[in-house]
N, CA, C and O atoms as a printed pandas DataFrame, in Angstrom:
     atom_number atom_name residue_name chain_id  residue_number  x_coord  y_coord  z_coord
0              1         N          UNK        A               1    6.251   13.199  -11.288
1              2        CA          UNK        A               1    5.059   12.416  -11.527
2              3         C          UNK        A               1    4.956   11.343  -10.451
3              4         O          UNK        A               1    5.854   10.662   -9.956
4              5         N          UNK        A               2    3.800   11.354  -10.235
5              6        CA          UNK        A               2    3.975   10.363   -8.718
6              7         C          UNK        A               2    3.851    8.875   -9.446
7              8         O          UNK        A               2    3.667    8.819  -10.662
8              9         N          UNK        A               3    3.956    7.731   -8.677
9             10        CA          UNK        A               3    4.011    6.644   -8.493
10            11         C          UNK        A               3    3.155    6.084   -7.682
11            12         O          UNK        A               3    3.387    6.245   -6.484
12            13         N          UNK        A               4    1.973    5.302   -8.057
13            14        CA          UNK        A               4    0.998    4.829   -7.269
14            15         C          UNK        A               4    1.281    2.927   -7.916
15            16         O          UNK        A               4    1.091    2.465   -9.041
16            17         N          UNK        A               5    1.870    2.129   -6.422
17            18        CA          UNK        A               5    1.676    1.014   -6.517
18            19         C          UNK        A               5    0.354    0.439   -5.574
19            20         O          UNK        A               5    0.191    0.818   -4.414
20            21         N          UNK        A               6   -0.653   -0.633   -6.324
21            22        CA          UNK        A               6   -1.488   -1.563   -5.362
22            23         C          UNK        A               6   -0.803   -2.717   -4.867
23            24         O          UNK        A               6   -0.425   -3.434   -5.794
24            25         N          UNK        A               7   -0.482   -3.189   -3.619
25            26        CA          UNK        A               7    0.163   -3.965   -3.154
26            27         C          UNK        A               7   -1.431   -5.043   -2.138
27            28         O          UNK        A               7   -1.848   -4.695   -1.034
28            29         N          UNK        A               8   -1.990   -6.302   -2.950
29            30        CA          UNK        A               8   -2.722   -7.003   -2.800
30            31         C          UNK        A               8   -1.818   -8.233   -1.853
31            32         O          UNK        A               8   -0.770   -8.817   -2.128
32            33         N          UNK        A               9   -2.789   -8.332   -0.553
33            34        CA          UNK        A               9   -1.844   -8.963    0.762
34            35         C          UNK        A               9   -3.094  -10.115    0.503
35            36         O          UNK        A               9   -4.200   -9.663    0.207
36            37         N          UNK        A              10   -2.948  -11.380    0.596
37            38        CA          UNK        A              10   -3.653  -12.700    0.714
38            39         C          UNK        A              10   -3.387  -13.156    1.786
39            40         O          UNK        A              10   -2.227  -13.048    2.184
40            41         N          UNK        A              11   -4.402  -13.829    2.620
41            42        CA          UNK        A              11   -4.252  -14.128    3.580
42            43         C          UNK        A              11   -5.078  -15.302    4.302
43            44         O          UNK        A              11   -5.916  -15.649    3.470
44            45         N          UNK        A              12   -5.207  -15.955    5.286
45            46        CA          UNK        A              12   -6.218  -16.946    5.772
46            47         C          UNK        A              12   -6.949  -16.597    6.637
47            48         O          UNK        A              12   -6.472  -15.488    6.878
48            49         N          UNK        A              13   -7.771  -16.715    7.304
49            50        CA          UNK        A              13   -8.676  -16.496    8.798
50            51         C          UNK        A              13   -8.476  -15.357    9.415
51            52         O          UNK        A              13   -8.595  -15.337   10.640
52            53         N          UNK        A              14   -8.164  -14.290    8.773
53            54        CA          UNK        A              14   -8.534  -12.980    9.218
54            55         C          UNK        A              14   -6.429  -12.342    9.407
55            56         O          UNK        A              14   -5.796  -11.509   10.056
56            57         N          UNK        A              15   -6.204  -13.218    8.554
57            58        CA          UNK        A              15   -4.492  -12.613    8.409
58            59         C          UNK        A              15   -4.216  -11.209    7.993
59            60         O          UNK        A              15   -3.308  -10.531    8.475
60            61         N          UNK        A              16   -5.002  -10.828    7.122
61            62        CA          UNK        A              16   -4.903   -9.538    6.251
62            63         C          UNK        A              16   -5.067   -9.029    7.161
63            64         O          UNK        A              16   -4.003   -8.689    7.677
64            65         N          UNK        A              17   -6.196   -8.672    7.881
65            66        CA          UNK        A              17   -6.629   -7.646    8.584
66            67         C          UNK        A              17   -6.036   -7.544    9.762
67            68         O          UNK        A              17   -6.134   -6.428   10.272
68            69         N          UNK        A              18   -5.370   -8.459   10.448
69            70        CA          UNK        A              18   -4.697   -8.756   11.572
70            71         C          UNK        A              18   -3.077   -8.063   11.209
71            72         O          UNK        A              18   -2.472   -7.403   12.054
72            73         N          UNK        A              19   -2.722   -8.240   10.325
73            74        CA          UNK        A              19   -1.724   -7.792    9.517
74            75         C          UNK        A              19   -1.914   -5.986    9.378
75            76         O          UNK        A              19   -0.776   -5.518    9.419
76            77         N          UNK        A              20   -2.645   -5.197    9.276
77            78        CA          UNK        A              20   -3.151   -4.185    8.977
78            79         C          UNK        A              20   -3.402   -3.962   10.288
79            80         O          UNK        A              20   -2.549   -3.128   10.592
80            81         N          UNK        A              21   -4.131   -4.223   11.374
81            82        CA          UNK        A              21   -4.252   -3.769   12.488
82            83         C          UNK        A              21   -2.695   -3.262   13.109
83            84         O          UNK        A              21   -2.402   -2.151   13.550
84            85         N          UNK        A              22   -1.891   -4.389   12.987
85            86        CA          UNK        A              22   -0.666   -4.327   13.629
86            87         C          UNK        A              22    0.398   -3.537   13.253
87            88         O          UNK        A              22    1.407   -3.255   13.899
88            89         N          UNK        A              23   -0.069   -3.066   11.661
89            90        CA          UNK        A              23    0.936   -2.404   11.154
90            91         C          UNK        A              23    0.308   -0.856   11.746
91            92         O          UNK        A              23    1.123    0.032   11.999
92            93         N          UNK        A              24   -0.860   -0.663   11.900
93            94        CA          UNK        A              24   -1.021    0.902   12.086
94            95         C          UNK        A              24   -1.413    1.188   13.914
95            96         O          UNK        A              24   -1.731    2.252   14.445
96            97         N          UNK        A              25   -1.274    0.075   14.432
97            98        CA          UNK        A              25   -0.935    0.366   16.260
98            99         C          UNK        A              25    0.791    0.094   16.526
99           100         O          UNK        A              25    1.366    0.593   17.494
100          101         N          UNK        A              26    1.379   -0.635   15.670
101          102        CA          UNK        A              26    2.559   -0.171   16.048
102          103         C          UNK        A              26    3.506    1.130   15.842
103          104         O          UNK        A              26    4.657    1.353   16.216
104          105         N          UNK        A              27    2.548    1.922   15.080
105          106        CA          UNK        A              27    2.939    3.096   14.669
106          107         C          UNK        A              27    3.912    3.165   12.909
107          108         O          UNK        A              27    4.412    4.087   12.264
108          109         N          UNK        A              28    3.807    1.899   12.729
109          110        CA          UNK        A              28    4.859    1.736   10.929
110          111         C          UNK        A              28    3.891    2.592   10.466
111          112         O          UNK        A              28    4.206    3.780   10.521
112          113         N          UNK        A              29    2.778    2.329   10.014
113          114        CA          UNK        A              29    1.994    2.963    8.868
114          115         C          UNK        A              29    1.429    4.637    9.420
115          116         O          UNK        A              29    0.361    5.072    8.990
116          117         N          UNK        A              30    2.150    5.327   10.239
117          118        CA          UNK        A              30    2.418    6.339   10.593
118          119         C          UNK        A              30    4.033    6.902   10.753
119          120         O          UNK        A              30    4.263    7.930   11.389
120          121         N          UNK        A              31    4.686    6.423   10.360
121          122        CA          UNK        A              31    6.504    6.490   10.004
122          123         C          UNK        A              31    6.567    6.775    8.533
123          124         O          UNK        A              31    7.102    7.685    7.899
124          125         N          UNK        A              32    5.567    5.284    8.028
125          126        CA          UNK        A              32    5.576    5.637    6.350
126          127         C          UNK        A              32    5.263    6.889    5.758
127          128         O          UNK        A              32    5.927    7.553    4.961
128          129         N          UNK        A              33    3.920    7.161    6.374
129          130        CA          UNK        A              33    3.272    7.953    5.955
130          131         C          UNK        A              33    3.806    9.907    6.162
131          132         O          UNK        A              33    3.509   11.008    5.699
132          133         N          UNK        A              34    4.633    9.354    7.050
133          134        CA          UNK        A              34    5.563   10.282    7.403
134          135         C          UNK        A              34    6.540   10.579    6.459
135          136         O          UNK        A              34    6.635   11.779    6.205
136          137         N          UNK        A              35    7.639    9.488    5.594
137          138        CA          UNK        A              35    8.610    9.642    5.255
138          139         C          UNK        A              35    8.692   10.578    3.856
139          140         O          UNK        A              35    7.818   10.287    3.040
140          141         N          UNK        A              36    9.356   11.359    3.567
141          142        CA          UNK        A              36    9.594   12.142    2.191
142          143         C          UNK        A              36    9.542   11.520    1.441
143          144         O          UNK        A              36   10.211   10.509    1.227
144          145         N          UNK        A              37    8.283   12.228    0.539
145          146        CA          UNK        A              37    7.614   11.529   -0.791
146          147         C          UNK        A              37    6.180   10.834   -0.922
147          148         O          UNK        A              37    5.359   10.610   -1.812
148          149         N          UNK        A              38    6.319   10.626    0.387
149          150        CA          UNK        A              38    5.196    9.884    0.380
150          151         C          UNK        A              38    3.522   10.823    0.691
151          152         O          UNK        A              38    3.127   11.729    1.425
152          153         N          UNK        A              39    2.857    9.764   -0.566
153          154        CA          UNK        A              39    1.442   10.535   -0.781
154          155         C          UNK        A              39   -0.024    9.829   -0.266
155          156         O          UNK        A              39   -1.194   10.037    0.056
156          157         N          UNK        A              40    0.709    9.135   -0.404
157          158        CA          UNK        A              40   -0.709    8.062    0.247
158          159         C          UNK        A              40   -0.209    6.355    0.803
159          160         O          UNK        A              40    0.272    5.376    0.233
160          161         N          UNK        A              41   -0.421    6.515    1.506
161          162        CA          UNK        A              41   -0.436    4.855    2.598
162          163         C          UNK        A              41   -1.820    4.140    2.949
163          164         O          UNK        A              41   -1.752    4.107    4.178
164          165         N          UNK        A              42   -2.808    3.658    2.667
165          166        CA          UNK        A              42   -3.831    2.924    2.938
166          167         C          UNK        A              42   -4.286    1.568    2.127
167          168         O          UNK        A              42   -4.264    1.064    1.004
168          169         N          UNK        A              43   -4.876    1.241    3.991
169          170        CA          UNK        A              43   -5.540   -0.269    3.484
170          171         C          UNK        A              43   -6.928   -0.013    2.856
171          172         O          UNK        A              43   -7.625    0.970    2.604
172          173         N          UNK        A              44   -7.004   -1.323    2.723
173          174        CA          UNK        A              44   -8.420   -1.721    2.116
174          175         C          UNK        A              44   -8.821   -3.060    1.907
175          176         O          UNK        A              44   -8.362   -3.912    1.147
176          177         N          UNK        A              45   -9.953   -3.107    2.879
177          178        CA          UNK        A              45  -10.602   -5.202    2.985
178          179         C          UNK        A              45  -11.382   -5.192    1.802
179          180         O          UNK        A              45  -11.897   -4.137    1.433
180          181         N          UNK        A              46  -11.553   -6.392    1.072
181          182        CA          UNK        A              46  -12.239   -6.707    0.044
182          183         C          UNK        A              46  -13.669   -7.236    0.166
183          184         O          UNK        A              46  -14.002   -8.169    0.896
184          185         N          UNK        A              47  -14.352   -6.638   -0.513
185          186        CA          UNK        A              47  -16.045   -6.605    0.111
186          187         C          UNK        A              47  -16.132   -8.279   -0.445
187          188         O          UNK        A              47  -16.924   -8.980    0.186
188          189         N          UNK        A              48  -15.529   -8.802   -1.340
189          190        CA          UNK        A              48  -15.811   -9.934   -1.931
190          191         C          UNK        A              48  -15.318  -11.285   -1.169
191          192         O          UNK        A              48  -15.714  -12.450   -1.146
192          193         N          UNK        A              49  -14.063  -10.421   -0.442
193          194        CA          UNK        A              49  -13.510  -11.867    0.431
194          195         C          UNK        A              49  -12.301  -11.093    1.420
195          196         O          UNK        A              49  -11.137  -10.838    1.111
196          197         N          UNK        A              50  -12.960  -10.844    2.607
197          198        CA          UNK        A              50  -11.979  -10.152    3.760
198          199         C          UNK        A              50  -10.796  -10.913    4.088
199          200         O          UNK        A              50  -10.297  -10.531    5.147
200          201         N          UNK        A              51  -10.012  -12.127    3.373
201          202        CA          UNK        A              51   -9.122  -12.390    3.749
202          203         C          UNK        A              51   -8.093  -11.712    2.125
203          204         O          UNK        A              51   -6.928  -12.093    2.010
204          205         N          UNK        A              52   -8.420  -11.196    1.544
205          206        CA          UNK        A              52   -7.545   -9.747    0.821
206          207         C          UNK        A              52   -8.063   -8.695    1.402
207          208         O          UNK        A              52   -9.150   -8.334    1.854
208          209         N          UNK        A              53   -6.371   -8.064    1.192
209          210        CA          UNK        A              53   -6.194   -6.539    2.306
210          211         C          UNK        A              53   -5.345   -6.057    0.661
211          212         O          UNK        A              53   -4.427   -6.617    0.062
212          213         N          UNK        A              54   -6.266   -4.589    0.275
213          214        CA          UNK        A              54   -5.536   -4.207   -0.597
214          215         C          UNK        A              54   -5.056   -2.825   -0.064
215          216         O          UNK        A              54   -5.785   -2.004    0.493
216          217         N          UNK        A              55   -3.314   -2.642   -0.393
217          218        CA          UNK        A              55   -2.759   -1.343   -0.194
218          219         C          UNK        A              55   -2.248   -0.253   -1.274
219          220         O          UNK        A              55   -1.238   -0.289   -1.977
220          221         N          UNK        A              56   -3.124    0.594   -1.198
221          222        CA          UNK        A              56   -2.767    2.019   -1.920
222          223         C          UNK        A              56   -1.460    3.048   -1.519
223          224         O          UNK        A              56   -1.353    3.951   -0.689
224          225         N          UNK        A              57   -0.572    2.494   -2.467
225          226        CA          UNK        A              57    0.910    2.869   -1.860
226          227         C          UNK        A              57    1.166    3.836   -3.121
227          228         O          UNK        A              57    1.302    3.369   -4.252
228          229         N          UNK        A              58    1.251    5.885   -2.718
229          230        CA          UNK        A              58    1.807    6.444   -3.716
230          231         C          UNK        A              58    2.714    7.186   -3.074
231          232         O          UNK        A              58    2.654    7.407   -1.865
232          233         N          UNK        A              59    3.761    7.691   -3.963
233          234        CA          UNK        A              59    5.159    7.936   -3.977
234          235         C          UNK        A              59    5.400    9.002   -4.707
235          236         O          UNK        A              59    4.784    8.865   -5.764
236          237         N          UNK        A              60    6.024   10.067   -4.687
237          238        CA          UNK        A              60    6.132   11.644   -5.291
238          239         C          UNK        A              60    7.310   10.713   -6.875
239          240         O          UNK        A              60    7.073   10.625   -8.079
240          241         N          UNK        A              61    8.158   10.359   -6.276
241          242        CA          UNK        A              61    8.800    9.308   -7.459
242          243         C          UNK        A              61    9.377    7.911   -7.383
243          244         O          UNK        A              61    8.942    6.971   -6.718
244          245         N          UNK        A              62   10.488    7.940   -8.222
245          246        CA          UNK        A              62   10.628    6.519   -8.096
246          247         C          UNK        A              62   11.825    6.543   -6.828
247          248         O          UNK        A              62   11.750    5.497   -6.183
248          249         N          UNK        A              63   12.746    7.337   -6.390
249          250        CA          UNK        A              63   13.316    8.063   -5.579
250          251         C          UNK        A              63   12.939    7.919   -4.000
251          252         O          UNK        A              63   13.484    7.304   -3.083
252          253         N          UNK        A              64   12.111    8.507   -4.048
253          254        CA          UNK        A              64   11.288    8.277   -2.508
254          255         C          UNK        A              64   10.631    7.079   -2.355
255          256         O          UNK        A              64   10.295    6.807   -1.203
256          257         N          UNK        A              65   10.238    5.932   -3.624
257          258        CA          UNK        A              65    9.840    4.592   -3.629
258          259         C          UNK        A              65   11.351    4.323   -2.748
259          260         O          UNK        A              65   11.425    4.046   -1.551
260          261         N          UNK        A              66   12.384    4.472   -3.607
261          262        CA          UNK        A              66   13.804    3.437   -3.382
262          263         C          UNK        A              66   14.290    3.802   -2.093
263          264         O          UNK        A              66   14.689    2.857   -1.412
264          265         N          UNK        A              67   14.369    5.168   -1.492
265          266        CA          UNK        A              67   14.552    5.461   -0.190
266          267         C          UNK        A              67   13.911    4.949    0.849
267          268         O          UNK        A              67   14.527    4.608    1.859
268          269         N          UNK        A              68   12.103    4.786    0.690
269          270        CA          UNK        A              68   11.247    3.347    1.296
270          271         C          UNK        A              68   11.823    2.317    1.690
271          272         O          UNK        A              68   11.936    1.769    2.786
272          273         N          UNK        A              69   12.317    2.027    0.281
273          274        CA          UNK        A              69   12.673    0.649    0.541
274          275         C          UNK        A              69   14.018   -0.126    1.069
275          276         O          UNK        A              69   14.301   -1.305    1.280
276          277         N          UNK        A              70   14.767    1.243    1.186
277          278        CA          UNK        A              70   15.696    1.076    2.479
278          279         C          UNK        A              70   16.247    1.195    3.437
279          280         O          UNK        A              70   17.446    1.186    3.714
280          281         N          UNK        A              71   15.003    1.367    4.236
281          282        CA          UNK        A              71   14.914    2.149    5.085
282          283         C          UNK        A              71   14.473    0.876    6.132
283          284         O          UNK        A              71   14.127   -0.196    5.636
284          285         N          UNK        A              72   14.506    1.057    7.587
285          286        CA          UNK        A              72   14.494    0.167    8.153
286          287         C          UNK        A              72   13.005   -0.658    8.511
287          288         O          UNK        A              72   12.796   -1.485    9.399
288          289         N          UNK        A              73   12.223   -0.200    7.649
289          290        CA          UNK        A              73   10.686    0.010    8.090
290          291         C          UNK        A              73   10.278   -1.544    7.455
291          292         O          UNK        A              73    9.523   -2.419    7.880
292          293         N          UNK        A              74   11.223   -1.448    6.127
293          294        CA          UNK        A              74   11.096   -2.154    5.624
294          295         C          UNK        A              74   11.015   -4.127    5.917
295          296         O          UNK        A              74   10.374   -5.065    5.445
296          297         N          UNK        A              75   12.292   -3.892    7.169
297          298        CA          UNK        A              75   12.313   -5.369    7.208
298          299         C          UNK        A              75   11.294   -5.519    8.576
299          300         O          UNK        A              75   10.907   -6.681    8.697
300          301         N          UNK        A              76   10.799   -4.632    9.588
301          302        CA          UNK        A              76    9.261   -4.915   10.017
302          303         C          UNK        A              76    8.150   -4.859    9.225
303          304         O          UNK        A              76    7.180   -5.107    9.942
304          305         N          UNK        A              77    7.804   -4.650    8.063
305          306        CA          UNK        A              77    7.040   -4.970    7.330
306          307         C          UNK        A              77    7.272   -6.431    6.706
307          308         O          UNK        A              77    6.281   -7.129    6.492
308          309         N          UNK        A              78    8.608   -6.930    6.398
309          310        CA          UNK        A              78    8.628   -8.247    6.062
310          311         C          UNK        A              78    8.390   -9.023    6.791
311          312         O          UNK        A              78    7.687   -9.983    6.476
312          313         N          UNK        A              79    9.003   -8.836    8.266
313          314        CA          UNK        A              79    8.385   -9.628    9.636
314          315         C          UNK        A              79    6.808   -9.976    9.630
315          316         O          UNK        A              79    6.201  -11.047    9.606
316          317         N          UNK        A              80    6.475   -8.878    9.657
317          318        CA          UNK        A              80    4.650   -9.177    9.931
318          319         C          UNK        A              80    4.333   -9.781    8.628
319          320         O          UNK        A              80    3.687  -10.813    8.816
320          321         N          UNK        A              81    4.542   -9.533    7.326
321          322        CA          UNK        A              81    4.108  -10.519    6.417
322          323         C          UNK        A              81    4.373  -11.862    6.871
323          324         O          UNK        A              81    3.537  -12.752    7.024
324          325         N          UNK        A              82    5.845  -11.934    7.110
325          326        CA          UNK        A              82    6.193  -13.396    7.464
326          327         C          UNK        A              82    4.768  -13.953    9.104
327          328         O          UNK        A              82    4.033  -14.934    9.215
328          329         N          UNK        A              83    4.934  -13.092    9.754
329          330        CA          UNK        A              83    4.091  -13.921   10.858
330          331         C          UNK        A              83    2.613  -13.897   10.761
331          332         O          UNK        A              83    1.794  -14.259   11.606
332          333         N          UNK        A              84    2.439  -13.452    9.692
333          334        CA          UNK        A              84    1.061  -13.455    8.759
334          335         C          UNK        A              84    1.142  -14.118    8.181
335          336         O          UNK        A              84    0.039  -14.407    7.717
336          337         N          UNK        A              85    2.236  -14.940    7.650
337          338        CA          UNK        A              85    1.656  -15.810    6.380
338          339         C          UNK        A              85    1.297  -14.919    5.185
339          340         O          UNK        A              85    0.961  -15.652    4.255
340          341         N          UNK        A              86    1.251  -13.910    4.921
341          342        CA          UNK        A              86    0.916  -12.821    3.506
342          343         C          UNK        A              86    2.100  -13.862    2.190
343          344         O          UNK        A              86    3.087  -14.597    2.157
344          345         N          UNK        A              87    1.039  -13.189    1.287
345          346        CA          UNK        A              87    1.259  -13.409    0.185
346          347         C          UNK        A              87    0.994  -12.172   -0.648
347          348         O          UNK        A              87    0.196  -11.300   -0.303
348          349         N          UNK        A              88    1.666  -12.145   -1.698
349          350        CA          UNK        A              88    1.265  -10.574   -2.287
350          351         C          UNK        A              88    1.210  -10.506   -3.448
351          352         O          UNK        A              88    1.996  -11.253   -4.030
352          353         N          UNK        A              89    0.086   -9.414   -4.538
353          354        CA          UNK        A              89    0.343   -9.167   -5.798
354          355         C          UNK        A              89    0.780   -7.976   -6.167
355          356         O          UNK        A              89    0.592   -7.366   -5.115
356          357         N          UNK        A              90    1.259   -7.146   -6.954
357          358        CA          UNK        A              90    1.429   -6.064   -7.008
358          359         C          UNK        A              90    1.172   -5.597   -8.141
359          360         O          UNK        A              90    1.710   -6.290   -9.005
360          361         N          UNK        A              91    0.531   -4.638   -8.607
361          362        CA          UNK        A              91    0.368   -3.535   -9.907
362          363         C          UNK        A              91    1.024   -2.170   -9.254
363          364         O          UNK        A              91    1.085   -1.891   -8.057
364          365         N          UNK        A              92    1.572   -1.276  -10.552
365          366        CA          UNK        A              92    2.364   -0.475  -10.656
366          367         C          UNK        A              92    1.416    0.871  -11.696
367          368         O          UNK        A              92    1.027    0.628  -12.838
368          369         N          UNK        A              93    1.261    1.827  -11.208
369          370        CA          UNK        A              93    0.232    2.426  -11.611
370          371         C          UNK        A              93    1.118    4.267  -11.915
371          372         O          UNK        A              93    2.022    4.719  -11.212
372          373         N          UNK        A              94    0.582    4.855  -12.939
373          374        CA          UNK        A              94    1.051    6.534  -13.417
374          375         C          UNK        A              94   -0.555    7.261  -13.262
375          376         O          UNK        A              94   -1.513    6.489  -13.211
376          377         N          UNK        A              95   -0.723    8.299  -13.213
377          378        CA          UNK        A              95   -1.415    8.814  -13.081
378          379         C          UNK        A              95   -1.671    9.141  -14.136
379          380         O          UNK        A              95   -0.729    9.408  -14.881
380          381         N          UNK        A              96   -3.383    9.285  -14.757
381          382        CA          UNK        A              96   -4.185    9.973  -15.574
382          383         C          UNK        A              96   -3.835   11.032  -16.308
383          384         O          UNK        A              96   -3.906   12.051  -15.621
384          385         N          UNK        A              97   -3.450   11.258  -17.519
385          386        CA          UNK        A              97   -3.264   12.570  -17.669
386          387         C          UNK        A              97   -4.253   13.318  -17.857
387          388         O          UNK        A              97   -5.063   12.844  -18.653
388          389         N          UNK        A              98   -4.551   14.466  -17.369
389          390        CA          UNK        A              98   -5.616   15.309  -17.556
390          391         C          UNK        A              98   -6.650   15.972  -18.427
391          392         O          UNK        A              98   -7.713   16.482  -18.076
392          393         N          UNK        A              99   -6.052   15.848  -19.813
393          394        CA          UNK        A              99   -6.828   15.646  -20.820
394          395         C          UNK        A              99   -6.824   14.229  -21.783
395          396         O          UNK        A              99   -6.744   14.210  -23.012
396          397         N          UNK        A             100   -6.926   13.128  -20.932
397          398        CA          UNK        A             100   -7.654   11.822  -21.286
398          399         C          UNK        A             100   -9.329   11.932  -21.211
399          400         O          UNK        A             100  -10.088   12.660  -20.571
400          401         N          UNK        A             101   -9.526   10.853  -22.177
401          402        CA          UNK        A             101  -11.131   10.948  -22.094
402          403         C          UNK        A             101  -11.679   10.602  -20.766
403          404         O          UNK        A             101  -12.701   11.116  -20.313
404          405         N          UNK        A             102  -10.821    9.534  -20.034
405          406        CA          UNK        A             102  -11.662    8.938  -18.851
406          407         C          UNK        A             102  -12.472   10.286  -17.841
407          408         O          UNK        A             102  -13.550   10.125  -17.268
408          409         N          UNK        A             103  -11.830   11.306  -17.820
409          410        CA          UNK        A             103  -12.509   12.503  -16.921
410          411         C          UNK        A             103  -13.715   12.480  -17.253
411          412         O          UNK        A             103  -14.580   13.072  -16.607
412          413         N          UNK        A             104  -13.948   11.794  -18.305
413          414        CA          UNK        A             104  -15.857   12.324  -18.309
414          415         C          UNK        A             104  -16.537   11.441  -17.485
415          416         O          UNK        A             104  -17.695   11.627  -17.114
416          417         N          UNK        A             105  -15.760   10.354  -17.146
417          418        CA          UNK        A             105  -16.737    9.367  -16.316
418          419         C          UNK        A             105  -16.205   10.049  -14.891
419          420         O          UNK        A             105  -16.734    9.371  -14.011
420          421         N          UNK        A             106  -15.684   10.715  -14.495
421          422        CA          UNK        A             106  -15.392   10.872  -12.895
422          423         C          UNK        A             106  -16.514   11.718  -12.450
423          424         O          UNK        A             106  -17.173   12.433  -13.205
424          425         N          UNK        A             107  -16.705   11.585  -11.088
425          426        CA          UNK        A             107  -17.717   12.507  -10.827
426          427         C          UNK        A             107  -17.023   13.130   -9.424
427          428         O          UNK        A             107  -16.898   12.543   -8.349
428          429         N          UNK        A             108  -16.587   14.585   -9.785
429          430        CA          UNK        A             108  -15.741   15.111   -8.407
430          431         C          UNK        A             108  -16.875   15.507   -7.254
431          432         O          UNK        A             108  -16.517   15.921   -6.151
């Protein structure tokens, strides 16, 4: 069952996005997206206030989360938070099961 965390980056004067630029020209958010398990890696600016950068982080399990996270990718991602100034929220998310009611509102 996969593992989908939102990882919400706060930021000042264009930190988020500066933060997000740097992570996917230095090639990290193409390593990640690379590594076993992994299902999805993407940003996202907030139409309400571009200094939040929200990230759609899913994971085949909790396994390939913990292998992520020790892996060396990890402490250049803490770097650029740190020289960003980021701040972060996080939700922890399971997937839908398939016969829940919500399917009637989706529109494929």
């Amino acid at each position: 069952m996969s593992i989908t965390v939102n990882l919400k980056y706060l930021g000042k004067k264009g930190a988020s996005r500066a933060f997000a630029e740097e992570m996917v020209q230095s090639g990290t958010v193409a390593a990640i997206r690379a590594e076993d398990g992994n299902e999805i890696y993407d940003y996202y600016i907030s139409f309400d206030d571009p200094d939040v950068l929200l990230l759609i982080d899913q994971w085949h399990d909790q396994a390939a989360i913990d292998a992520h996270h020790a892996s060396p990718m990890m402490e250049t991602i803490a770097e650029l938070r740190d020289k960003y100034d980021l701040h972060m929220e996080a939700q922890r998310f399971a997937p839908l099961d398939g016969g829940q009611q919500d399917e009637r509102f989706m529109r494929h």
